[in-house]
C-alpha positions as YAML, in Angstrom:
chain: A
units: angstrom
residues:
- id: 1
  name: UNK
  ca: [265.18, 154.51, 88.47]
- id: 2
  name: UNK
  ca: [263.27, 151.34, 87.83]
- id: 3
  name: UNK
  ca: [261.30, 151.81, 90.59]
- id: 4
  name: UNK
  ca: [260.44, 155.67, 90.13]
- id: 5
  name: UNK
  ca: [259.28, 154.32, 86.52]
- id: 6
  name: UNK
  ca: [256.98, 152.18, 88.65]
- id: 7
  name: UNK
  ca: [255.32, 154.11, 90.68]
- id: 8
  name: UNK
  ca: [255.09, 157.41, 88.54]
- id: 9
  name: UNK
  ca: [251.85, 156.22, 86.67]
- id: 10
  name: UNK
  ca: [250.60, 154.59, 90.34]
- id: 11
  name: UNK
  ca: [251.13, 158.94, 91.32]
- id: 12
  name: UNK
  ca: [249.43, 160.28, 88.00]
- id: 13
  name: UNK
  ca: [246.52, 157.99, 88.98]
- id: 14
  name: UNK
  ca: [245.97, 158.82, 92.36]
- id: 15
  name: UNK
  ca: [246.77, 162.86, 91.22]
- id: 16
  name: UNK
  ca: [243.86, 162.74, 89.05]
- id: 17
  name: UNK
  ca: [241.61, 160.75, 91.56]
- id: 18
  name: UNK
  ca: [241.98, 163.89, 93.99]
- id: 19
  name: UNK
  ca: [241.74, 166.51, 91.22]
- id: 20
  name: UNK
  ca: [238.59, 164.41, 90.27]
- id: 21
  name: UNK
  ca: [236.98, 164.65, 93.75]
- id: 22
  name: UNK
  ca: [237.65, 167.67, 94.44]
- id: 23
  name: UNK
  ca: [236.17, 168.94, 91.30]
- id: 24
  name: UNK
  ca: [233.14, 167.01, 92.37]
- id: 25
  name: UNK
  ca: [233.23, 168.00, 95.70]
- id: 26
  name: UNK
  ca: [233.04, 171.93, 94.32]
- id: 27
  name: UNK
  ca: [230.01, 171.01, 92.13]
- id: 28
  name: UNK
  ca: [227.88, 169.57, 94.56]
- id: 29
  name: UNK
  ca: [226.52, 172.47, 96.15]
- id: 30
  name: UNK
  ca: [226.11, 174.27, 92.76]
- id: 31
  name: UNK
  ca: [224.09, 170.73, 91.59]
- id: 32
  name: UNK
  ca: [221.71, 170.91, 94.54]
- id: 33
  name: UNK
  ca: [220.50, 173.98, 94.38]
- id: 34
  name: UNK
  ca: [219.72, 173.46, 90.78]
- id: 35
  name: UNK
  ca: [217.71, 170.14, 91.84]
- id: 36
  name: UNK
  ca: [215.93, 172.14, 94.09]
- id: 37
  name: UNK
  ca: [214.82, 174.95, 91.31]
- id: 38
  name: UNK
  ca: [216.78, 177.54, 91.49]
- id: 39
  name: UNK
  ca: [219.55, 178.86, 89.18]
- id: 40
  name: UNK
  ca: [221.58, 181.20, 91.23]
- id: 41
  name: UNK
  ca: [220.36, 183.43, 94.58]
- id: 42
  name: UNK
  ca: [220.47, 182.43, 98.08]
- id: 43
  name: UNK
  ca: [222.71, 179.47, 99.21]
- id: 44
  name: UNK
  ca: [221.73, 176.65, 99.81]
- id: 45
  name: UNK
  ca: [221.20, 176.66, 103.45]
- id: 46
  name: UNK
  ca: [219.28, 179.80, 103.51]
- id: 47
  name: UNK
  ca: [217.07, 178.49, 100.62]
- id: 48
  name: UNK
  ca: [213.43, 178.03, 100.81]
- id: 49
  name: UNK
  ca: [211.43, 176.55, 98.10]
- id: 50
  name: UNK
  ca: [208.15, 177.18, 99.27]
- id: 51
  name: UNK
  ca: [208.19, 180.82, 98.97]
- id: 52
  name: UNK
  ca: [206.98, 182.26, 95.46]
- id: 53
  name: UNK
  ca: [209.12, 184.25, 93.67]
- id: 54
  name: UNK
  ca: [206.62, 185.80, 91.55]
- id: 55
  name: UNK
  ca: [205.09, 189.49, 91.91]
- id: 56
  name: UNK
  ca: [207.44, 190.89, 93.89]
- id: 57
  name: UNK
  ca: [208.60, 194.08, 94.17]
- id: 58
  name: UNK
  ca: [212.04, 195.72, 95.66]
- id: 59
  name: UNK
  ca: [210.93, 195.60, 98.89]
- id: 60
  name: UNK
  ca: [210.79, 191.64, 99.67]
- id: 61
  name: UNK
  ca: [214.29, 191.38, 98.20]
- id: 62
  name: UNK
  ca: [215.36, 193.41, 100.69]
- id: 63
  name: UNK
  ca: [212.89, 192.57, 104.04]
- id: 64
  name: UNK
  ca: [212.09, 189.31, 102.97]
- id: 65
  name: UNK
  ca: [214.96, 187.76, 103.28]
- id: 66
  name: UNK
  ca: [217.51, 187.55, 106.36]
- id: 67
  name: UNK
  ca: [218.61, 184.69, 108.77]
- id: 68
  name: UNK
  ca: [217.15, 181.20, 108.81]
- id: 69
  name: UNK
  ca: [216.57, 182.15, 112.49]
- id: 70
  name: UNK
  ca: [213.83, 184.72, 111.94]
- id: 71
  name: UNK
  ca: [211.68, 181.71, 110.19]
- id: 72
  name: UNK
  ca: [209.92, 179.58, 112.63]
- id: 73
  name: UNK
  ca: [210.35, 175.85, 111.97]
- id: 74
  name: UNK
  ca: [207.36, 173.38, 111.92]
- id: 75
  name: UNK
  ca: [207.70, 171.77, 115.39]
- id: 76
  name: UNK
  ca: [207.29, 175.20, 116.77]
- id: 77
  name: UNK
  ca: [203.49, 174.62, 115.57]
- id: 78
  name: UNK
  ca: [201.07, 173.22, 118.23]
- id: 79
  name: UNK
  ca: [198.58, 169.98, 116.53]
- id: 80
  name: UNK
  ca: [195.41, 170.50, 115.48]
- id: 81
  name: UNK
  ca: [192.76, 168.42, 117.24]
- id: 82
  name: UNK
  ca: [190.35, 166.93, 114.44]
- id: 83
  name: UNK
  ca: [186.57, 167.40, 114.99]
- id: 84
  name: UNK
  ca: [184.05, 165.38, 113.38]
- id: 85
  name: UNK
  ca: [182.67, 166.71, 110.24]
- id: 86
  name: UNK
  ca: [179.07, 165.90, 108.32]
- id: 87
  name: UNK
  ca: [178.00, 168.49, 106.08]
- id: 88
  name: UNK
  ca: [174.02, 168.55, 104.60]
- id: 89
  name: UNK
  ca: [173.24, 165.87, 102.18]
- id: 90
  name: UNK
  ca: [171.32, 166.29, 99.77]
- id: 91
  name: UNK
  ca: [168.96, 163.40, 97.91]
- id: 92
  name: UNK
  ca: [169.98, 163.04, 93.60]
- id: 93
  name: UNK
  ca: [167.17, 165.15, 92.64]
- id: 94
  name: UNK
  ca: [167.50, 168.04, 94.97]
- id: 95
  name: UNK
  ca: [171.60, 168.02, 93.93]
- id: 96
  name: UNK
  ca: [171.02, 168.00, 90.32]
- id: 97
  name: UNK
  ca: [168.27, 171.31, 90.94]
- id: 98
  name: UNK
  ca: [170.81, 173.13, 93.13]
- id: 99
  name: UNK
  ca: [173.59, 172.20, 90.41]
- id: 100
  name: UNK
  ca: [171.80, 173.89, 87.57]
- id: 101
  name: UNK
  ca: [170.45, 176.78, 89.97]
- id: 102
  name: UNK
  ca: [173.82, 177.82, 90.50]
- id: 103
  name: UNK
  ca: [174.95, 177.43, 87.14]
- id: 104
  name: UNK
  ca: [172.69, 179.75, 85.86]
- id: 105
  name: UNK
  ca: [173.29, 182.34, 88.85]
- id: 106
  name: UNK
  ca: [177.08, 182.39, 87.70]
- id: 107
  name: UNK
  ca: [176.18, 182.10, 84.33]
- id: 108
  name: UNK
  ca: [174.86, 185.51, 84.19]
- id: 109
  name: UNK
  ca: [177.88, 186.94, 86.13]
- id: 110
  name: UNK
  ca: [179.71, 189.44, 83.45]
- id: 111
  name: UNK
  ca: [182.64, 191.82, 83.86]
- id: 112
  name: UNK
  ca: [181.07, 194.95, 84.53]
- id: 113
  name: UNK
  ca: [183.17, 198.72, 83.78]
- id: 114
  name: UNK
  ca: [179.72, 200.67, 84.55]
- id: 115
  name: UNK
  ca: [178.77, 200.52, 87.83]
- id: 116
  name: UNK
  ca: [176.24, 202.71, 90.27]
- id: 117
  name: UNK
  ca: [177.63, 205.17, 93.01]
- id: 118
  name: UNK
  ca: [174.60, 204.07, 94.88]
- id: 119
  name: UNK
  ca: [175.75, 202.59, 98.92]
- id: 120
  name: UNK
  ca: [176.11, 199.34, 99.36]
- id: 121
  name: UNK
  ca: [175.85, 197.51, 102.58]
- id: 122
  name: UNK
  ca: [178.89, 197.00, 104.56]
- id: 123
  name: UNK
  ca: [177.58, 194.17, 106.27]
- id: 124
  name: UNK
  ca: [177.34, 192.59, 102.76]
- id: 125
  name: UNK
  ca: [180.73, 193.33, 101.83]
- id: 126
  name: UNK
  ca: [181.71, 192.19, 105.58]
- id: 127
  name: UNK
  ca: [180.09, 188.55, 104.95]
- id: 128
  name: UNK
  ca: [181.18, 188.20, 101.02]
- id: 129
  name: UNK
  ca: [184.61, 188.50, 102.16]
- id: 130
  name: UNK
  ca: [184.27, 186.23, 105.34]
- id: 131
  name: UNK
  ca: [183.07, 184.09, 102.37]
- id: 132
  name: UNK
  ca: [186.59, 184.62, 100.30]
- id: 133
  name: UNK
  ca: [188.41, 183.48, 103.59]
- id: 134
  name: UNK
  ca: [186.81, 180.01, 103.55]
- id: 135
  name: UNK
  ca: [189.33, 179.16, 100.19]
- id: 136
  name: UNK
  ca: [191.45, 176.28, 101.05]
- id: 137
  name: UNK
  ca: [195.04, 177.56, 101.81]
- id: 138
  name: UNK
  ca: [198.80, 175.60, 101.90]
- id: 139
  name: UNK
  ca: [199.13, 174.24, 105.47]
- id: 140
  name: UNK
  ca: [196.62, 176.29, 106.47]
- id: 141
  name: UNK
  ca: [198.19, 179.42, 105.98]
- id: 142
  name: UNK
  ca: [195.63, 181.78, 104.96]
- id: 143
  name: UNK
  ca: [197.66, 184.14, 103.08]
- id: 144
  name: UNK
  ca: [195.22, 186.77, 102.38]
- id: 145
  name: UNK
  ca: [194.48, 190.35, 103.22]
- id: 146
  name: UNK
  ca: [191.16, 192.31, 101.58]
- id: 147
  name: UNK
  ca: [191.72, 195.79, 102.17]
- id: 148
  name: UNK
  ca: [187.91, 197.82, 101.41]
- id: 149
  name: UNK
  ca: [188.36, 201.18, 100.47]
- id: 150
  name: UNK
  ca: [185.42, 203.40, 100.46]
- id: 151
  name: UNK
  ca: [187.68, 206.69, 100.88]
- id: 152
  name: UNK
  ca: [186.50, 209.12, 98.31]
- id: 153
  name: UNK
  ca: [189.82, 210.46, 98.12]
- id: 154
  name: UNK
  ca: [191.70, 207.08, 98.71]
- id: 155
  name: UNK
  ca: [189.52, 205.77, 95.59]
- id: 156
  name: UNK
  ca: [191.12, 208.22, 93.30]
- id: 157
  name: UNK
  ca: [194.79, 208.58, 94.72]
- id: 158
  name: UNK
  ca: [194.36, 204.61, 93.96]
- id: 159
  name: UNK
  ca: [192.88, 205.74, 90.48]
- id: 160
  name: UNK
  ca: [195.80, 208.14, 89.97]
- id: 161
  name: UNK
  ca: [198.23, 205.17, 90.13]
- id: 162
  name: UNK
  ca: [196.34, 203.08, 87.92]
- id: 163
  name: UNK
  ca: [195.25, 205.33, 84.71]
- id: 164
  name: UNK
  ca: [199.19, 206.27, 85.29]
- id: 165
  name: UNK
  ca: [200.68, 203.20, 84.71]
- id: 166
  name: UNK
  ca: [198.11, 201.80, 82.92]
- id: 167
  name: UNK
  ca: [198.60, 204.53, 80.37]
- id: 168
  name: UNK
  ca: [202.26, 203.05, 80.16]
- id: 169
  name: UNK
  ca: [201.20, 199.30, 79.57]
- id: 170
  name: UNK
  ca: [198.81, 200.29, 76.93]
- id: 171
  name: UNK
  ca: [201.44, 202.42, 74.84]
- id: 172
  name: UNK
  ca: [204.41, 200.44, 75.50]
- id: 173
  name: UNK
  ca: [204.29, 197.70, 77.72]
- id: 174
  name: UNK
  ca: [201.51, 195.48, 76.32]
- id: 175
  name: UNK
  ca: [202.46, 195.28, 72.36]
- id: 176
  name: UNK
  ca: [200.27, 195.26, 69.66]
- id: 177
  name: UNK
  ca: [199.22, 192.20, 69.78]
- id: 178
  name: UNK
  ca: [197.40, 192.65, 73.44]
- id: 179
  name: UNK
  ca: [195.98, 195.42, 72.66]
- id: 180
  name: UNK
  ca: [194.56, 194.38, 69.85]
- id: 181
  name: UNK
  ca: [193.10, 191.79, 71.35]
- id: 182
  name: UNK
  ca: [191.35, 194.35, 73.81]
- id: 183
  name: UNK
  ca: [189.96, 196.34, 71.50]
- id: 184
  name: UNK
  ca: [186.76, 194.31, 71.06]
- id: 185
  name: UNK
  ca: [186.26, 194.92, 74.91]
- id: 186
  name: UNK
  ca: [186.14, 198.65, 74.21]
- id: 187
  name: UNK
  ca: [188.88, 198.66, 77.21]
- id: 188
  name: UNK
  ca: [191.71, 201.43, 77.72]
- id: 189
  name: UNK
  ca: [193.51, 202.95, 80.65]
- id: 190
  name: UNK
  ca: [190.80, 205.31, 81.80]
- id: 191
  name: UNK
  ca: [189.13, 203.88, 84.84]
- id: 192
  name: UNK
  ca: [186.52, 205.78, 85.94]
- id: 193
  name: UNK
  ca: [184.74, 203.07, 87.93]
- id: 194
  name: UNK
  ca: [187.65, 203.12, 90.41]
- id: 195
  name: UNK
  ca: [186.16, 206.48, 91.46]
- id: 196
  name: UNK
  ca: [182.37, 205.71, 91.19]
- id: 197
  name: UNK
  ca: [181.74, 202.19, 92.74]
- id: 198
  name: UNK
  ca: [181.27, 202.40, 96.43]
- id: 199
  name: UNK
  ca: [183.98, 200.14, 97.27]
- id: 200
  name: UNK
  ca: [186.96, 198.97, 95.71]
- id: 201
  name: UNK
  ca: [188.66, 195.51, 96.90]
- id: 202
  name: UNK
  ca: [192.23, 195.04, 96.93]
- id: 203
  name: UNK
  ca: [193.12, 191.32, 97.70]
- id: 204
  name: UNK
  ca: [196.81, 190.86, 98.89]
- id: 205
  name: UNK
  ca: [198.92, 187.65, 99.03]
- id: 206
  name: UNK
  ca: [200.95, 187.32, 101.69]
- id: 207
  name: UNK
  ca: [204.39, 185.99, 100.15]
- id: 208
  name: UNK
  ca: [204.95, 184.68, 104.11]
- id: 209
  name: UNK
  ca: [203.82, 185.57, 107.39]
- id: 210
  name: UNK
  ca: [205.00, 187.36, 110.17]
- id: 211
  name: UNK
  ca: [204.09, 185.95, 113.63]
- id: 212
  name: UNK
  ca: [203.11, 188.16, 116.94]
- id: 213
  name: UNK
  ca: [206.70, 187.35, 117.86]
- id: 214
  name: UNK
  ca: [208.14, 188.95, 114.86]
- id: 215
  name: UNK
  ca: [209.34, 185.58, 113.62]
- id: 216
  name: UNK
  ca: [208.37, 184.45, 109.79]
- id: 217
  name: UNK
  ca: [206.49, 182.07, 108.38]
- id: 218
  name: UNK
  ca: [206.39, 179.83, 105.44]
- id: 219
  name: UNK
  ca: [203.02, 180.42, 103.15]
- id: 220
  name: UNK
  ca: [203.06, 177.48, 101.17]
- id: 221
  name: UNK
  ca: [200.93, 177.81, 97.82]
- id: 222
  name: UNK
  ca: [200.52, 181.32, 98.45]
- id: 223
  name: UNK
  ca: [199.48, 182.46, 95.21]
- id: 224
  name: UNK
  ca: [197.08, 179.51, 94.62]
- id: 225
  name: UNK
  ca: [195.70, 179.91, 97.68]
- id: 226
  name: UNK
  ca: [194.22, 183.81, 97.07]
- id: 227
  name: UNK
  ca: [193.39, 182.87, 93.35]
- id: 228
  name: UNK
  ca: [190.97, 180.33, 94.89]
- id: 229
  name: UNK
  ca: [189.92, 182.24, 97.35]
- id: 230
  name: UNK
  ca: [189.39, 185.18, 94.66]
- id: 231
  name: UNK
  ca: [187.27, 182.78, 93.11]
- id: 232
  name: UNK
  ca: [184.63, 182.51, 95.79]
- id: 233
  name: UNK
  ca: [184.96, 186.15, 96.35]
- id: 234
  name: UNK
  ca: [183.35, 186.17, 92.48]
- id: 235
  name: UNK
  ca: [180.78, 184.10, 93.28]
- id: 236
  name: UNK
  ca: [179.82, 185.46, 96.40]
- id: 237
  name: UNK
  ca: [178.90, 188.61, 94.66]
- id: 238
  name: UNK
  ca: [177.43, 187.21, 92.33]
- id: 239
  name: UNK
  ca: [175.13, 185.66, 94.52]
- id: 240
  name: UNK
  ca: [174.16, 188.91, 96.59]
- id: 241
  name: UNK
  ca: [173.08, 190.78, 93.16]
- id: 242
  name: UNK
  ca: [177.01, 193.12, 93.15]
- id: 243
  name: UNK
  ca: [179.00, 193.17, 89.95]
- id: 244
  name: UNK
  ca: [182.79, 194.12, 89.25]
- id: 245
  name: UNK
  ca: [185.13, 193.60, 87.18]
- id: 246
  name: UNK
  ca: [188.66, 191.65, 87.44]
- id: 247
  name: UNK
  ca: [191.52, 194.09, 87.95]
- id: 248
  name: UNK
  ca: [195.17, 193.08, 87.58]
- id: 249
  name: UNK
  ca: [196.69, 196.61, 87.26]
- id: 250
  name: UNK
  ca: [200.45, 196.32, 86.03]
- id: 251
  name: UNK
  ca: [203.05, 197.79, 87.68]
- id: 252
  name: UNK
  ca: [201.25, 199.38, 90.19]
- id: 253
  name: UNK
  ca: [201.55, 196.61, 93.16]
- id: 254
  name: UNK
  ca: [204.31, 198.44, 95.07]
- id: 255
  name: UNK
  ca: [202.90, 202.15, 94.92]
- id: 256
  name: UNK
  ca: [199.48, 200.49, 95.71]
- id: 257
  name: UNK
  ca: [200.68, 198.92, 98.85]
- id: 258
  name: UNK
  ca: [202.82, 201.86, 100.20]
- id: 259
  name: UNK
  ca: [199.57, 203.58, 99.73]
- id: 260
  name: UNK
  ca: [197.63, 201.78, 101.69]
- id: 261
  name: UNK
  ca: [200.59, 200.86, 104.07]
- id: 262
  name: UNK
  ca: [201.00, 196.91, 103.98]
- id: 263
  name: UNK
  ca: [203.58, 195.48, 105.09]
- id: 264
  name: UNK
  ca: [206.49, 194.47, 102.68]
- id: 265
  name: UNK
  ca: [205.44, 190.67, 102.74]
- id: 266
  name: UNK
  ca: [202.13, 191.55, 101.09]
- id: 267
  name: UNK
  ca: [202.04, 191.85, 97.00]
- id: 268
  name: UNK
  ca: [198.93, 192.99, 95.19]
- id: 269
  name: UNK
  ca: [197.12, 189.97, 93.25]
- id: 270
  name: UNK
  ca: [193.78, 191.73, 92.07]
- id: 271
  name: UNK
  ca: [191.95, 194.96, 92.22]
- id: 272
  name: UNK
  ca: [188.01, 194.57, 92.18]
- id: 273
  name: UNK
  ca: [185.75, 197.87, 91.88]
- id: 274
  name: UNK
  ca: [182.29, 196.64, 94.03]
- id: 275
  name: UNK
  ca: [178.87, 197.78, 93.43]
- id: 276
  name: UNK
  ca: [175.31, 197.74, 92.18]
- id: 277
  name: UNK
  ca: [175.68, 197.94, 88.40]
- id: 278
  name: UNK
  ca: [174.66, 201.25, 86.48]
- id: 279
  name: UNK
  ca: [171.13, 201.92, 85.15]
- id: 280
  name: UNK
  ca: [172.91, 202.17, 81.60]
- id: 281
  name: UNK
  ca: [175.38, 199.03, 81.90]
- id: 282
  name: UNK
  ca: [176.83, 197.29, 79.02]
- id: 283
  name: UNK
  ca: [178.72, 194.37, 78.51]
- id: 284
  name: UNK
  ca: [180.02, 192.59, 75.72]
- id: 285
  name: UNK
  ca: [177.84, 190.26, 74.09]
- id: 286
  name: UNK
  ca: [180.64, 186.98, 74.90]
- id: 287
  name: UNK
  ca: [179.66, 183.50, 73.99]
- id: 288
  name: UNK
  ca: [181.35, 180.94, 76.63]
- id: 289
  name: UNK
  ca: [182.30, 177.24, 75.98]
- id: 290
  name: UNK
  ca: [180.25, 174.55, 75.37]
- id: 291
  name: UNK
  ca: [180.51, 171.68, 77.93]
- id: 292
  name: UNK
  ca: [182.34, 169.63, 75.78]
- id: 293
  name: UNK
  ca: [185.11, 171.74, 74.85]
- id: 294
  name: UNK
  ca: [185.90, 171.61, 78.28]
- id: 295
  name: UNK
  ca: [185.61, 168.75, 80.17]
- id: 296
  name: UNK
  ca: [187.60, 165.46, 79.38]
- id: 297
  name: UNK
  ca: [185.71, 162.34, 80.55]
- id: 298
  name: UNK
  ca: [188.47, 159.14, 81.08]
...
């Protein structure tokens, strides 16, 4: 008896030294995958950080996924050989000109809702969006796809989705507030420029690639990446004399891309209607920000 007394609180402590490790042991998958930003979803061996989560529709949920096996891994990638590089310099003076030339050529760029039926160039619309696919990109990745649709019909089966949806947003989706906050813009759902401008743009991202061996591949930044490379798409038609105006139709992504039959890794980022602007064109007279409201010197 006087030795059971002994070694019964030697038991209880070694008892609750398992019980404690094992509880541990169960939490540590559970605390990983929290340190590595997600909640709850895929385990932790078929997780992959690098692949946004945003914009997706029911599709990518259920293609996007599968197997670790059907991603390729990074030492599947041949090197790059590096090249030298030495880009135009340009003397003080002649950089502070160009500077303020191209300030003032994207100064005068405007969101435009009235714009001309008259053709445009495809060659133009070829090189401004050669000029969108010179955006920086994760890794290289260039996760972009610019479908141009010039289809008459196309353009308003595309409009058809939009006013649809965008009928939606503006009664119930969007609140008060929003739209209020439109109403000096004189917007609504009706967008007849979707039928009228030459060309409309559609810029996908592409949430991760698929290689020629049906393997996928990580697109890291993805969503950064095409806003960038949106951004030069702006700028390049600014600089050929084009207007349009910055599309983000909600809720239309998925019937958009069925439509024009992308693939399910591809997710709808902006809409851009392309062309000369009308004779009559009007835009809101907008005052922009004054150097020094935004730009912090340190």
């Amino acid at each position: 008896m006087a030795l059971l007394s002994v070694l019964t609180p030697v038991l209880a402590l070694v008892l609750c030294m398992v019980a404690g490790f094992l509880f541990l042991k169960s939490r540590a998958p559970q605390s990983n995958l929290k340190e590595g930003g997600q909640g709850k979803g895929p385990s932790k061996s078929g997780f992959r950080p690098w692949v946004d989560q945003d914009l997706q529709d029911d599709t990518i949920l259920a293609e996007g996924g599968g197997d670790e096996d059907e991603w390729v891994e990074n030492d599947e990638e041949k090197e790059l050989a590096h090249v030298p590089y030495s880009p135009q310099r340009y003397p003080e003076e002649a950089m502070l000109q160009r500077s303020s030339d191209f300030y003032c050529l994207m100064n005068q760029r405007r969101s435009v809702r009235f714009i001309s039926p008259e053709p445009v160039p495809r060659e133009v619309i070829n090189n401004v969006i050669l000029t969108a696919g010179t955006a920086p990109s994760g890794a290289h990745t260039e996760p972009w796809t610019f479908v141009v649709v010039s289809d008459p019909e196309t353009k308003h089966q595309i409009r058809l989705i939009v006013e649809e949806e965008e009928e939606v947003n503006y009664r119930q989706r969007m609140g008060d507030k929003w739209v209020h906050d439109l109403a000096p813009l004189r917007t609504n759902w009706i967008k007849e420029y979707l039928d009228v401008a030459p060309y409309l743009i559609l810029i996908f991202k592409q949430a991760y690639g698929i290689l020629p061996n049906g393997k996928k591949k990580t697109h890291y930044y993805n969503e950064i990446s095409v806003s960038i490379s949106c951004g030069i798409l702006l700028a390049a038609l600014q600089n050929v004399g084009l207007v349009t105006v910055t599309s983000t139709p909600l809720n239309c992504g998925p019937q958009l891309r069925l439509l024009l039959k992308r693939p399910a890794n591809e997710k709808l980022l902006m809409l851009l209607p392309v062309g000369y602007p009308a004779a009559d064109a009007t835009v809101p007279d907008l005052k922009r920000k004054h150097l020094e409201d935004i730009l912090v010197a340190i």
